[in-house]
C-alpha positions as a printed Julia matrix, in Angstrom:
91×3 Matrix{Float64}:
  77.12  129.19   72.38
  75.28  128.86   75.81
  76.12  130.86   78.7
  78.59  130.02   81.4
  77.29  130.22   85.15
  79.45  132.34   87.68
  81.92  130.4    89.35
  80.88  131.43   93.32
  84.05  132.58   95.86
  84.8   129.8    97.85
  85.95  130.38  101.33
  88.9   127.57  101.57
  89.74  124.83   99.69
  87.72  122.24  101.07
  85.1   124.16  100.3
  86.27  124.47   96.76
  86.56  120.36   96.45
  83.33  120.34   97.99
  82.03  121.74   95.33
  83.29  120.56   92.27
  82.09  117.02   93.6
  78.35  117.83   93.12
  79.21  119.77   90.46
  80.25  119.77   86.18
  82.77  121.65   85.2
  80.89  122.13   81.88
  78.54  124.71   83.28
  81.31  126.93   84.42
  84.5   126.6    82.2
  84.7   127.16   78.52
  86.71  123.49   77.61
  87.55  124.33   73.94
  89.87  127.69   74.98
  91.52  124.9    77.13
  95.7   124.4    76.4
  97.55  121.78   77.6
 100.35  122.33   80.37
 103.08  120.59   82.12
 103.61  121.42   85.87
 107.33  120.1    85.86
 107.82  120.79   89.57
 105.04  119.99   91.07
 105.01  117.53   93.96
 102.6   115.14   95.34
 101.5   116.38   98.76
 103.18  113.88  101.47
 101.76  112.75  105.08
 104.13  111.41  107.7
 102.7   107.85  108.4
 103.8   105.86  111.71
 104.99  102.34  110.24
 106.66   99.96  112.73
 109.02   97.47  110.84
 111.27   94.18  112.25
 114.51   95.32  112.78
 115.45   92.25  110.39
 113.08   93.94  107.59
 114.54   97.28  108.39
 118.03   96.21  108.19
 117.37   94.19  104.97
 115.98   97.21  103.34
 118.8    99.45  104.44
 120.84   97.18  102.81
 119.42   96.98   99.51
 119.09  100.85   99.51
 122.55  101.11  100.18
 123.44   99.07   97.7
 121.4   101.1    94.74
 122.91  104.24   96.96
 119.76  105.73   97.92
 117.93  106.33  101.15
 116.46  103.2   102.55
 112.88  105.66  103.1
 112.84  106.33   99.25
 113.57  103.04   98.52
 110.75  102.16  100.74
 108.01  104.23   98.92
 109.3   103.24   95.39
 108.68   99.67   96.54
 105.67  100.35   98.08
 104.28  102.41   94.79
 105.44   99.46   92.8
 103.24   97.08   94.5
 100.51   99.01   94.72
 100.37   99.81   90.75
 100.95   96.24   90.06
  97.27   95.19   92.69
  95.18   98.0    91.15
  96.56   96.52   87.67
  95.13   93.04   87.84
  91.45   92.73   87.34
């Protein structure tokens, strides 16, 4: 069995990513004592984004939400994720 290399202290978390781009995890982590595990709560990180729409659009989205009774914004991003899946789908 080799020897693992000393993961260094990283300062932030950029730093951190900054890292483990240039580097393999191999070197540092034993993968075989490895378990599997489910992060049930765990959220995506969000970002406000400015998005101007037509009032027409807007109002035709609002509507549709409010007929599925949910908010027209989460309406908005399961559309948008929907579309998005279905271009990085087709080769």
């Amino acid at each position: 069995m080799r020897k693992l290399k000393q993961l260094p202290k990283f300062k932030n978390e950029q730093e951190e990513a900054s890292f483990w781009q240039s580097h393999d995890s191999v070197a540092y982590v034993n993968w075989s004592n490895a378990k599997r595990t489910i992060f049930p709560n765990l959220k995506p990180t969000s970002r406000s984004v400015p998005l101007r729409l037509t009032v027409f659009l807007l109002e035709r989205l609002k509507f549709l939400a409010n007929k599925k009774q949910i908010p027209y914004q989460s309406l908005l991003k399961i559309y948008l994720q929907e579309r998005v899946e279905k271009e990085l789908s087709v080769k």
